[in-house]
N, CA, C and O atoms as a printed pandas DataFrame, in Angstrom:
     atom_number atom_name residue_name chain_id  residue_number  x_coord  y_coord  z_coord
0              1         N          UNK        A               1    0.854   -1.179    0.000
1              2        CA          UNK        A               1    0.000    0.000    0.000
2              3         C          UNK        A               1    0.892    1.232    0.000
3              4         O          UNK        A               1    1.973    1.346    0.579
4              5         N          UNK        A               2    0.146    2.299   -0.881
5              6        CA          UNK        A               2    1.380    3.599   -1.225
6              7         C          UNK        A               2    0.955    4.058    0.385
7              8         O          UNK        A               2    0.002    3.728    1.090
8              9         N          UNK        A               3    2.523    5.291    0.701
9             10        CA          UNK        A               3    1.726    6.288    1.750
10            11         C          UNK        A               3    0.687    6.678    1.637
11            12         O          UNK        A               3   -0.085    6.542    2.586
12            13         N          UNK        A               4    0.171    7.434    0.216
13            14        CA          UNK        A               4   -0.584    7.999   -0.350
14            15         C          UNK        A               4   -1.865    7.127    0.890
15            16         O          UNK        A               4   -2.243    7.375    2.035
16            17         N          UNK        A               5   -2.111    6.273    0.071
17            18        CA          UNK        A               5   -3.554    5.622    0.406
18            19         C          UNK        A               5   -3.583    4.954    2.065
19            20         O          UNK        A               5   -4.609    4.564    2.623
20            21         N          UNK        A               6   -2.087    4.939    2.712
21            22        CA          UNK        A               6   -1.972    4.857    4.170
22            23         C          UNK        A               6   -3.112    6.769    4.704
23            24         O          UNK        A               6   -4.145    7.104    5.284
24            25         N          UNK        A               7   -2.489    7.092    4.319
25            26        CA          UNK        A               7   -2.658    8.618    4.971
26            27         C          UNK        A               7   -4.230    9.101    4.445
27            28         O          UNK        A               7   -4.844    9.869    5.185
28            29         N          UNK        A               8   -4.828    8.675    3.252
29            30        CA          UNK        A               8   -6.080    8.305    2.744
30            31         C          UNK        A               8   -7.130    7.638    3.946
31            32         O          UNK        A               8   -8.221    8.076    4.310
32            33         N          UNK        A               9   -6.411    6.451    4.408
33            34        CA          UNK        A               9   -7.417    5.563    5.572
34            35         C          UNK        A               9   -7.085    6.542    6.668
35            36         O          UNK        A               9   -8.003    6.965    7.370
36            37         N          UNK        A              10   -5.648    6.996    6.900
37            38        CA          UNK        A              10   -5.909    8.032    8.332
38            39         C          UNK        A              10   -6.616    9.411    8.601
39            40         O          UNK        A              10   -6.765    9.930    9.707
40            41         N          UNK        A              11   -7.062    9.955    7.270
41            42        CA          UNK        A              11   -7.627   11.270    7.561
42            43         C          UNK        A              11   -9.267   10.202    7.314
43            44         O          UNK        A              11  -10.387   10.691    7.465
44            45         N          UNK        A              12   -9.111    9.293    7.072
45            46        CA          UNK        A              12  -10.585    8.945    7.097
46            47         C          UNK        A              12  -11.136    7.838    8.511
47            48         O          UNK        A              12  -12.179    7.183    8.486
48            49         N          UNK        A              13  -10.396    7.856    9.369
49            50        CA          UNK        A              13  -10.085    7.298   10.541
50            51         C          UNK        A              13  -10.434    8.271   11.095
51            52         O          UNK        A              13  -11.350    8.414   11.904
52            53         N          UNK        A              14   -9.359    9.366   10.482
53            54        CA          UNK        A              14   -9.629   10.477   11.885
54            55         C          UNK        A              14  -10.710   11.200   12.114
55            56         O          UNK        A              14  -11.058   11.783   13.141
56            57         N          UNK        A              15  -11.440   11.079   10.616
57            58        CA          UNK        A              15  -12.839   11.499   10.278
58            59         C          UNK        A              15  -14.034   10.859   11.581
59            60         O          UNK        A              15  -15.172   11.237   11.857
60            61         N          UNK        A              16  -13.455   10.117   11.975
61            62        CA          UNK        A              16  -14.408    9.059   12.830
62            63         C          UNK        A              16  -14.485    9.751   14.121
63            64         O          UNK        A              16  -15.487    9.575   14.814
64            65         N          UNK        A              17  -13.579   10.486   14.504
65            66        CA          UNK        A              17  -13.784   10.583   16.145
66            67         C          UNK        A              17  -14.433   12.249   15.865
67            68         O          UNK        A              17  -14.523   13.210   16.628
68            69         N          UNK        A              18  -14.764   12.093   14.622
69            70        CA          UNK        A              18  -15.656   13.894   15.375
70            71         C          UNK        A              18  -17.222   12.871   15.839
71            72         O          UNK        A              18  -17.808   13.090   16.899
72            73         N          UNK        A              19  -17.672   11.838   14.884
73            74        CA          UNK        A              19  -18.966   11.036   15.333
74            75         C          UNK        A              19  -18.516   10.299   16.805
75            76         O          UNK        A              19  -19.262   10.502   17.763
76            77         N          UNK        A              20  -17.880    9.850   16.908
77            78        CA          UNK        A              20  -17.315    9.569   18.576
78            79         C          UNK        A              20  -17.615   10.555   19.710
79            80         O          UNK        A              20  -17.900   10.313   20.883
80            81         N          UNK        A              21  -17.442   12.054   18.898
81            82        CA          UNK        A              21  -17.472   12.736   20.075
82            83         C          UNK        A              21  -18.825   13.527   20.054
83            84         O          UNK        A              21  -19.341   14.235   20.919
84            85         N          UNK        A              22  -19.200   13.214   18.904
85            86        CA          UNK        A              22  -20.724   14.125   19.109
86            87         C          UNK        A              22  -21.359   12.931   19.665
87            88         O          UNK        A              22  -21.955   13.278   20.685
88            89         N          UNK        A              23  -21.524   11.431   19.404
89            90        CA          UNK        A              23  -22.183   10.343   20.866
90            91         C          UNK        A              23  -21.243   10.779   21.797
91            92         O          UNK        A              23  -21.935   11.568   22.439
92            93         N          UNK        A              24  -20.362   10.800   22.205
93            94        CA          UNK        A              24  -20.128   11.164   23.970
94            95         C          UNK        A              24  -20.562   12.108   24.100
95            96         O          UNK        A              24  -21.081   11.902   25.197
96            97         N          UNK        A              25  -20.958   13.674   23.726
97            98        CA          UNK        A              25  -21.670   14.832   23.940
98            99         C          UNK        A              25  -22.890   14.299   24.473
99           100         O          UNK        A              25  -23.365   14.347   25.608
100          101         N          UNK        A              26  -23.368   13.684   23.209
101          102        CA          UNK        A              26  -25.056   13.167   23.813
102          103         C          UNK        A              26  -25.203   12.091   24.591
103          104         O          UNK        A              26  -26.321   11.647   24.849
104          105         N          UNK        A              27  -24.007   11.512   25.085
105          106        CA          UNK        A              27  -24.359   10.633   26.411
106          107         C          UNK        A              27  -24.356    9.329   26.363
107          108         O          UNK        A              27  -24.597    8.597   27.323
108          109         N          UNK        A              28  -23.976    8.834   24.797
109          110        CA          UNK        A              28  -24.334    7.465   24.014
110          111         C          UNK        A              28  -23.371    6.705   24.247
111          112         O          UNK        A              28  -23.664    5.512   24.320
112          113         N          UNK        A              29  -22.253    6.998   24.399
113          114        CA          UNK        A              29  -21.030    6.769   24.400
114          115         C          UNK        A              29  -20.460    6.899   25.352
115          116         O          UNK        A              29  -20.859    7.936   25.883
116          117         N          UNK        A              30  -19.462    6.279   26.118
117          118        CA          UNK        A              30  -18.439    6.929   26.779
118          119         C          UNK        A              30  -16.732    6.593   26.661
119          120         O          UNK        A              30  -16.157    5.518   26.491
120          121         N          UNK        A              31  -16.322    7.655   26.787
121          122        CA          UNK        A              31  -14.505    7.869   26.403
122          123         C          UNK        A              31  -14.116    8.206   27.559
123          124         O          UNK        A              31  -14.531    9.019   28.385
124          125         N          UNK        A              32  -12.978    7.241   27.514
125          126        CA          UNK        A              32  -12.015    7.651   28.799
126          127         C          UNK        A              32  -10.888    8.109   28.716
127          128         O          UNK        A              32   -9.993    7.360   28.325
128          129         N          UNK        A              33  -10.541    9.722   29.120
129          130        CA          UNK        A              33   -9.544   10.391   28.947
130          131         C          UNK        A              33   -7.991   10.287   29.199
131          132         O          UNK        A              33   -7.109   10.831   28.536
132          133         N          UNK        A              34   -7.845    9.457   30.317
133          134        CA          UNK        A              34   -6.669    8.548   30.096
134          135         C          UNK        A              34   -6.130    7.823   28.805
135          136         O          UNK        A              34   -4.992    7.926   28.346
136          137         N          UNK        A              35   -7.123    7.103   28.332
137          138        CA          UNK        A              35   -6.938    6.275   26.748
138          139         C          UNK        A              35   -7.091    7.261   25.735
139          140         O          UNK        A              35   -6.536    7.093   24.649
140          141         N          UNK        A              36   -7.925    8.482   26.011
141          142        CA          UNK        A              36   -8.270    8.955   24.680
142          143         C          UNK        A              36   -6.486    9.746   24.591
143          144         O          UNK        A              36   -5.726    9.554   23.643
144          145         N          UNK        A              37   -6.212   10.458   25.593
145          146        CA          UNK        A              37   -4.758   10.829   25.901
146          147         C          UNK        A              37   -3.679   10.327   24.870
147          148         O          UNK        A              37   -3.012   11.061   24.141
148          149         N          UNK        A              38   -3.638    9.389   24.911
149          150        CA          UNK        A              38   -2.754    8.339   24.602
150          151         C          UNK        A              38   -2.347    8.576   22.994
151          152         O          UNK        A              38   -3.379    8.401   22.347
152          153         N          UNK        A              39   -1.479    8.835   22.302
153          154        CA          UNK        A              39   -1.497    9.220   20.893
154          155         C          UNK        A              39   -1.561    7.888   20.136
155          156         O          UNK        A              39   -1.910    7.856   18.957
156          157         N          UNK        A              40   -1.155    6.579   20.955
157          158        CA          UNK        A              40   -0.750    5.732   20.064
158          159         C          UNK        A              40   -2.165    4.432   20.264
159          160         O          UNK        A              40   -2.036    3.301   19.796
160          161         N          UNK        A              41   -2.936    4.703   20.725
161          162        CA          UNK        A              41   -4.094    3.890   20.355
162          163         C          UNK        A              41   -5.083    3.577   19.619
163          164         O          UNK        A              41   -5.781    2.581   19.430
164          165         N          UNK        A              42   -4.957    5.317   18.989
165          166        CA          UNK        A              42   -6.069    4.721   17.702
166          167         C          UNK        A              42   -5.135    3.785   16.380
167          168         O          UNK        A              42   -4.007    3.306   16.268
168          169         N          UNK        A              43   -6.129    3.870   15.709
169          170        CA          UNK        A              43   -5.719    3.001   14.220
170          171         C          UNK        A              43   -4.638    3.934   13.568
171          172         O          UNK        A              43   -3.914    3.325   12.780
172          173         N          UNK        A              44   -4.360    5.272   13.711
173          174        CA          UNK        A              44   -3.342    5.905   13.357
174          175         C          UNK        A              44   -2.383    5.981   13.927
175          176         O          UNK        A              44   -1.219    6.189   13.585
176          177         N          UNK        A              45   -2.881    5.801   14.893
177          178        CA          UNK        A              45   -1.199    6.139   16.081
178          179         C          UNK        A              45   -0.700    5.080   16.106
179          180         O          UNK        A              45    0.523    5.198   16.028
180          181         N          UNK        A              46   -1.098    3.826   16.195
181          182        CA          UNK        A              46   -0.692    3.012   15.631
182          183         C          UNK        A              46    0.468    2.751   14.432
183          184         O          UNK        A              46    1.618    2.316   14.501
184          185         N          UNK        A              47   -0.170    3.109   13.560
185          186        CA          UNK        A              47    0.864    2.901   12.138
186          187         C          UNK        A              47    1.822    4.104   12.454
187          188         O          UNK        A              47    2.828    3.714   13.046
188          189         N          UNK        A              48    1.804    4.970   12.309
189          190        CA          UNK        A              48    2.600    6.005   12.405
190          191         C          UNK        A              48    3.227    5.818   13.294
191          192         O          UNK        A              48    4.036    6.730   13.126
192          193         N          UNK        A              49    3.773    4.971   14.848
193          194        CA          UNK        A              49    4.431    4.559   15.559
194          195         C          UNK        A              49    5.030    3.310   14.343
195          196         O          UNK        A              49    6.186    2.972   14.090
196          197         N          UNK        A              50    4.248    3.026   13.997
197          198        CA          UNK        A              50    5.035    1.593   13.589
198          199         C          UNK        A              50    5.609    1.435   12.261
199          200         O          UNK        A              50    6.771    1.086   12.056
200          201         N          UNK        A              51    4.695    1.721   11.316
201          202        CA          UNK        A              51    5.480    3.044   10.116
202          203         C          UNK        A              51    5.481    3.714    9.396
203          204         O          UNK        A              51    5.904    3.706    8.240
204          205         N          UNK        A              52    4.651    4.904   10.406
205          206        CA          UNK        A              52    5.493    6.064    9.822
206          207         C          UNK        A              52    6.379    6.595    9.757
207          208         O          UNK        A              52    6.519    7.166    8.675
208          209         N          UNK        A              53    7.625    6.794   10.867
209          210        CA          UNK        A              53    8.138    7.068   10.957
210          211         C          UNK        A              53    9.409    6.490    9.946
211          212         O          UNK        A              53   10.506    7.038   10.047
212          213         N          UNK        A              54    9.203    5.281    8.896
213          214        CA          UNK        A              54    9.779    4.883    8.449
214          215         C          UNK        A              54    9.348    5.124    6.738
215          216         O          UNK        A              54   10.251    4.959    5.918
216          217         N          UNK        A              55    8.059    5.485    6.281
217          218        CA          UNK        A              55    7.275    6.018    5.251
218          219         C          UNK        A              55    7.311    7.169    5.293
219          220         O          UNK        A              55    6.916    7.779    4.301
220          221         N          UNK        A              56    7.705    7.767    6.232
221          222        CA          UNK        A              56    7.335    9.382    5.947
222          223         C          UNK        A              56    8.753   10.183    5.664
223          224         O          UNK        A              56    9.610    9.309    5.796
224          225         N          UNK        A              57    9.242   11.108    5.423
225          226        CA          UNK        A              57   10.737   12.021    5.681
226          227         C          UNK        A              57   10.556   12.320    6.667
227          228         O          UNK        A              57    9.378   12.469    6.992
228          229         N          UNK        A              58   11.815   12.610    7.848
229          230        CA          UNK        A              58   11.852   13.216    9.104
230          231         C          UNK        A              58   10.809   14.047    9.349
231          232         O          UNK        A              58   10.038   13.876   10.294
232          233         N          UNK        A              59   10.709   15.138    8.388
233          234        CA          UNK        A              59   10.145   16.618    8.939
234          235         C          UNK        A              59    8.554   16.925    8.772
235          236         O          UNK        A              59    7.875   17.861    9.193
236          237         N          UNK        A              60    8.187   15.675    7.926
237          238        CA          UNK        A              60    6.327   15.450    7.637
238          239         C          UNK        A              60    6.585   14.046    9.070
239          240         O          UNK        A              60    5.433   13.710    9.346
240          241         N          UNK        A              61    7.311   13.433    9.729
241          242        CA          UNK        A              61    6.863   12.646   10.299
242          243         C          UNK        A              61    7.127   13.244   11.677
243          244         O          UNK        A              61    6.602   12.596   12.582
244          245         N          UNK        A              62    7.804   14.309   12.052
245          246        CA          UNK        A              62    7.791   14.984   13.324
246          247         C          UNK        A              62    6.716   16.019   13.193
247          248         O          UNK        A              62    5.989   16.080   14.185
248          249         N          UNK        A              63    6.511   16.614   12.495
249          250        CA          UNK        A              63    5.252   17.800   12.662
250          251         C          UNK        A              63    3.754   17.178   12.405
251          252         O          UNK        A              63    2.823   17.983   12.447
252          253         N          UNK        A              64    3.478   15.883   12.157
253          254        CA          UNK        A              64    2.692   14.920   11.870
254          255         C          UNK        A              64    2.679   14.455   13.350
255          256         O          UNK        A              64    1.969   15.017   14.183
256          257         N          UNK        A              65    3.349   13.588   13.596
257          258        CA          UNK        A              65    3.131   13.215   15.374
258          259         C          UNK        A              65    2.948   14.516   15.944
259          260         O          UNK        A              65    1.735   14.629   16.121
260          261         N          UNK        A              66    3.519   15.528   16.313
261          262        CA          UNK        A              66    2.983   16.539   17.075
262          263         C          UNK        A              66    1.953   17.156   17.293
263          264         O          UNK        A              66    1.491   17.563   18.359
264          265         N          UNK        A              67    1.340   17.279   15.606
265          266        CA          UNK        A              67   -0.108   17.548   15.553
266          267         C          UNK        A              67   -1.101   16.309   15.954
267          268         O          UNK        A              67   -2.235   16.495   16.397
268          269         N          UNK        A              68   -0.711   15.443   15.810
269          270        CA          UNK        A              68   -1.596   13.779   16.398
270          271         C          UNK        A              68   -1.315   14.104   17.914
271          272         O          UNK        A              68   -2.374   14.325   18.501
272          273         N          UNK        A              69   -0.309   14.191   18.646
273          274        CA          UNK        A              69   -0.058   14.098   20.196
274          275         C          UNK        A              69   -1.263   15.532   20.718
275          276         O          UNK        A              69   -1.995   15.549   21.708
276          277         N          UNK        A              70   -1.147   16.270   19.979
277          278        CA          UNK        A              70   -1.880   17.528   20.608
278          279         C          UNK        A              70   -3.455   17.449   20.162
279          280         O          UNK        A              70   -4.411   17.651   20.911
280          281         N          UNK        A              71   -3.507   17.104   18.755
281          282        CA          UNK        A              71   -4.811   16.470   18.799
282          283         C          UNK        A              71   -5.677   15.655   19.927
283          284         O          UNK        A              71   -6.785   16.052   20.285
284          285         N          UNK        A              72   -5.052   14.470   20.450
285          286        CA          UNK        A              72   -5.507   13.530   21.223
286          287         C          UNK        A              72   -5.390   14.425   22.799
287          288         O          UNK        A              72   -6.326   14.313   23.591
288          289         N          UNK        A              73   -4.302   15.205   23.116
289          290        CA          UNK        A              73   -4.135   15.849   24.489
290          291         C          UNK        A              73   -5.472   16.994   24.431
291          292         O          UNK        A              73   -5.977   17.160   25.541
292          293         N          UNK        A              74   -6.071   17.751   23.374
293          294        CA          UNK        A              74   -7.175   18.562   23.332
294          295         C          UNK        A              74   -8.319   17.421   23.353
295          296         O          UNK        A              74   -9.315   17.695   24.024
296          297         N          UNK        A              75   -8.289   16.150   22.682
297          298        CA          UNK        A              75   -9.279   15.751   23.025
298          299         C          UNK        A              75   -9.890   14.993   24.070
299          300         O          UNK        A              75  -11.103   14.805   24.154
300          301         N          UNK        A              76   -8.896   14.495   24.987
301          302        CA          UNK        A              76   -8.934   14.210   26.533
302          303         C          UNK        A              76   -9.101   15.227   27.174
303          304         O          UNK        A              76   -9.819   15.101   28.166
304          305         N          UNK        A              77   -8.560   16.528   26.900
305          306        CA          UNK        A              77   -9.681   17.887   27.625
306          307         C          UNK        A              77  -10.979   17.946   27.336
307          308         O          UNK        A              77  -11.696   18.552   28.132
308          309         N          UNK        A              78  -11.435   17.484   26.433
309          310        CA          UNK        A              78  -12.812   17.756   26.636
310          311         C          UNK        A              78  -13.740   16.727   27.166
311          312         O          UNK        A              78  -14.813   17.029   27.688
312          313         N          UNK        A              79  -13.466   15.935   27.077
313          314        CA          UNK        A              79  -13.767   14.876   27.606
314          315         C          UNK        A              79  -13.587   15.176   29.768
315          316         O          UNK        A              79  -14.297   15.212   30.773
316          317         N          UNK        A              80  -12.754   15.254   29.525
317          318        CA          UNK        A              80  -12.600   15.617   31.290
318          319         C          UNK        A              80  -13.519   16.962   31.495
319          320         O          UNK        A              80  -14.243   16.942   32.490
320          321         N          UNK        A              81  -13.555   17.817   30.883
321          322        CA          UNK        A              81  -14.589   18.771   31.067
322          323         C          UNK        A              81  -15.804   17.989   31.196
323          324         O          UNK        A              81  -16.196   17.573   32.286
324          325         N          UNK        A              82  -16.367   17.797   30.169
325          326        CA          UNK        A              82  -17.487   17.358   29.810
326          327         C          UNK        A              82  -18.070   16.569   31.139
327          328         O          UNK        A              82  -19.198   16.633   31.627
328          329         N          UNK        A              83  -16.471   15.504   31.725
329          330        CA          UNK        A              83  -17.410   14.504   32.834
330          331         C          UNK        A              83  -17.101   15.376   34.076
331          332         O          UNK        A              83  -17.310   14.855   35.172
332          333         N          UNK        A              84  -16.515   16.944   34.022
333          334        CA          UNK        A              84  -16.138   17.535   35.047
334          335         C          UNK        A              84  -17.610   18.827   35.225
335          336         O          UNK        A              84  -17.644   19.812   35.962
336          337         N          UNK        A              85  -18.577   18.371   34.342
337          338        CA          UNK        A              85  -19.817   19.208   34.221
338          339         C          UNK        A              85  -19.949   20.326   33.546
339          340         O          UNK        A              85  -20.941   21.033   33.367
340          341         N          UNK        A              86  -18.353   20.471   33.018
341          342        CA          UNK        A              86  -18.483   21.845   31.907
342          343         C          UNK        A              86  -18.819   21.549   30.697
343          344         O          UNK        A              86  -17.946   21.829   29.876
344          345         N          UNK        A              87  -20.179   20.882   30.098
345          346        CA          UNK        A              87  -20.616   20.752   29.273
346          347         C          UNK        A              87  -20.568   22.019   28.330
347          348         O          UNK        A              87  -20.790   21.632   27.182
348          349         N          UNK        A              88  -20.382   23.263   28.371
349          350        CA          UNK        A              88  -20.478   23.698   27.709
350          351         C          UNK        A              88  -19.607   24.824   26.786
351          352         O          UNK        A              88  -19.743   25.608   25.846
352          353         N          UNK        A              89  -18.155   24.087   28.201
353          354        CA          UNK        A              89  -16.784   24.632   27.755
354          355         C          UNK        A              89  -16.465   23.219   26.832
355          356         O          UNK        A              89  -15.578   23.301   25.983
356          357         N          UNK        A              90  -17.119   22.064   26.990
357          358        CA          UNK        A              90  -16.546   21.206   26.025
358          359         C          UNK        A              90  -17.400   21.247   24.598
359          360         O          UNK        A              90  -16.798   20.928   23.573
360          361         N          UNK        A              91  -18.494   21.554   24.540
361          362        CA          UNK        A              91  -19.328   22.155   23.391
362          363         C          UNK        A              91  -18.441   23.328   22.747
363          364         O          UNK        A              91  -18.175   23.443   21.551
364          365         N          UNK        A              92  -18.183   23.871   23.416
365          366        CA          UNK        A              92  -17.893   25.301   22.260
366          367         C          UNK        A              92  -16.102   24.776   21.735
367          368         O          UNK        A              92  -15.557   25.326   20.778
368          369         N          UNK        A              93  -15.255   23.415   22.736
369          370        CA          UNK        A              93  -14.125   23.177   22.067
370          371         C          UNK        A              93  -14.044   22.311   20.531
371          372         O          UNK        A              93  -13.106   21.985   19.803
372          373         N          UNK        A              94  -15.467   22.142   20.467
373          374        CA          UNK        A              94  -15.884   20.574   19.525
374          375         C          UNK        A              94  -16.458   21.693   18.620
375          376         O          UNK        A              94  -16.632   21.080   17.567
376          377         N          UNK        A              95  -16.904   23.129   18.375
377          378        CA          UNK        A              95  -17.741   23.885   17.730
378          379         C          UNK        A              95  -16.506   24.323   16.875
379          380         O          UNK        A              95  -15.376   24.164   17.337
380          381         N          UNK        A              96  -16.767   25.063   15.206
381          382        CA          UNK        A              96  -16.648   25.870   14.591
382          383         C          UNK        A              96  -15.148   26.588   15.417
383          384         O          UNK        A              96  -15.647   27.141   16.397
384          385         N          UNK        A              97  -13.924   26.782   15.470
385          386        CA          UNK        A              97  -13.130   27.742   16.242
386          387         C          UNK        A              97  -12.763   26.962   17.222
387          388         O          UNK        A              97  -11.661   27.288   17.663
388          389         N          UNK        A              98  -13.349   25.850   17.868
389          390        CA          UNK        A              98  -13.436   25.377   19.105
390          391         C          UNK        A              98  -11.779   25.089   19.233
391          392         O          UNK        A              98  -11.187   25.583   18.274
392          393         N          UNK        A              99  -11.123   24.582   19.943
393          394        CA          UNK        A              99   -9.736   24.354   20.168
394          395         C          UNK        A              99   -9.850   22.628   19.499
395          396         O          UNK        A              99   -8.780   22.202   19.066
396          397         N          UNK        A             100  -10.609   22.027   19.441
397          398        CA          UNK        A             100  -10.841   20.810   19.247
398          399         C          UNK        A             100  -11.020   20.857   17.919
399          400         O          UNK        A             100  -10.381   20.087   17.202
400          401         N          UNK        A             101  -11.728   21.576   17.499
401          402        CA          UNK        A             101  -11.872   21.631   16.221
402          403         C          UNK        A             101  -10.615   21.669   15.337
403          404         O          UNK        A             101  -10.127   20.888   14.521
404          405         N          UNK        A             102  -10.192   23.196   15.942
405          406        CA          UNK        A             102   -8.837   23.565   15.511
406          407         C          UNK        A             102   -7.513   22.594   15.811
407          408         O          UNK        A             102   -6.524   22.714   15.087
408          409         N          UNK        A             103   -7.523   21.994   16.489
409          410        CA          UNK        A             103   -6.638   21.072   16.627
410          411         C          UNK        A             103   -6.789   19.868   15.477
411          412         O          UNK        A             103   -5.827   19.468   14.822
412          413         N          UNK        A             104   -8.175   19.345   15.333
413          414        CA          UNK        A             104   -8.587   18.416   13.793
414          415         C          UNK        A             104   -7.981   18.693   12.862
415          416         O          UNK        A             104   -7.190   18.017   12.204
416          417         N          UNK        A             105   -8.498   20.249   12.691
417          418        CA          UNK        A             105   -8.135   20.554   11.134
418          419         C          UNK        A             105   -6.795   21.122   10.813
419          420         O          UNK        A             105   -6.457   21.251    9.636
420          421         N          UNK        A             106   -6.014   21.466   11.794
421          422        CA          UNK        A             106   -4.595   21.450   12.099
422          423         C          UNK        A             106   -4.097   19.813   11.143
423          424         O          UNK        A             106   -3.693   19.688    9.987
424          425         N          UNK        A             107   -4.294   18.995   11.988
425          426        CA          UNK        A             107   -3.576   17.516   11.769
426          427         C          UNK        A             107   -4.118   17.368   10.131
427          428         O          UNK        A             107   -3.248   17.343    9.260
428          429         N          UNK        A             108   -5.683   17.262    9.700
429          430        CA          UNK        A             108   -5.920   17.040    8.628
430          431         C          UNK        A             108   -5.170   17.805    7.613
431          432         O          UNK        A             108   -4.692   17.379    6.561
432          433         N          UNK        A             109   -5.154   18.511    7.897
433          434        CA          UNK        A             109   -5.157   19.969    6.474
434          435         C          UNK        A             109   -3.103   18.969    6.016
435          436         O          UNK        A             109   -2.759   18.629    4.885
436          437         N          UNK        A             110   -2.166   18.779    7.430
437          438        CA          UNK        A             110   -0.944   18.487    7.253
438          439         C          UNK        A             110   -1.049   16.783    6.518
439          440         O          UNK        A             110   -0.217   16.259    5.777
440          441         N          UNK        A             111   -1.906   16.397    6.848
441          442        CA          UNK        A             111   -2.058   14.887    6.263
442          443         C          UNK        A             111   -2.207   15.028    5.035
443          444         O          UNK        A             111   -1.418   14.489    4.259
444          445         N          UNK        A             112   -3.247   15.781    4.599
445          446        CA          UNK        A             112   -3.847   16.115    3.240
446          447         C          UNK        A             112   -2.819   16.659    2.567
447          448         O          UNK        A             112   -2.955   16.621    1.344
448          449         N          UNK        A             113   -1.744   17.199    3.011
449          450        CA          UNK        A             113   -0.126   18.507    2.084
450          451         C          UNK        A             113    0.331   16.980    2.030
451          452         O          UNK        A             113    0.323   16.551    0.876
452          453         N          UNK        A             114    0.726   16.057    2.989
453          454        CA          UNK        A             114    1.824   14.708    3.065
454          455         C          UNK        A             114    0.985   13.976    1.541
455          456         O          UNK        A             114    1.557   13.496    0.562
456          457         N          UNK        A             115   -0.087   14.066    1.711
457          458        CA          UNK        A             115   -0.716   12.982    0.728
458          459         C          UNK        A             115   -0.636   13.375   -0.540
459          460         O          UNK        A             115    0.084   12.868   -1.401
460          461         N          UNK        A             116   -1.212   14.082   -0.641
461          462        CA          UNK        A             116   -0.594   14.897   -2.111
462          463         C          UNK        A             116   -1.792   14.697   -2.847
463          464         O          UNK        A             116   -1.881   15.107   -4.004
């Protein structure tokens, strides 16, 4: 499989946890911020521990993990909000601007330049 179509399944992976987090908003779901923390548990963090770092050039595979590590660290904040009753500091991080948001489309937009 090219990078190309590796990085294809990961922005479409990563596509998954905005529906993850709109069920934990509404209560359907639950995420635990310890695990969500964690950069290397989803299906991306995964490969990209295992190889990306060997598919990618140094400088798309360090600014690539960084944006994944900070991705996942904004999204264990909201999550701890959310079960810390600030429902609505974790709403406006998941909204339009939200830090959550902005942290998504941070990582995507760099996946999408790697992919070409």
């Amino acid at each position: 499989m090219s990078v190309s179509d590796e990085l294809r399944q990961a922005i479409a992976a990563h596509g998954l946890w905005k529906q993850k987090f709109r069920d934990f908003m509404a209560g359907t779901l639950d995420l635990d911020a310890s695990v969500v923390q964690q950069n290397n548990q989803c299906q991306f963090g995964k490969w990209l521990e295992s190889q990306g770092h060997k598919r990618l050039n140094n400088l798309d595979f360090s600014e690539i993990d960084q944006l994944h590590t900070e991705f996942h660290k904004v999204a264990a904040e909201v999550i701890r909000k959310k079960k810390a009753g600030q429902t609505q500091v974790a709403e406006q991080s998941l909204a339009a601007g939200g830090v959550f948001a902005a942290a998504s489309a941070k990582l995507t937009s760099r996946l999408m330049a790697v992919k070409g």
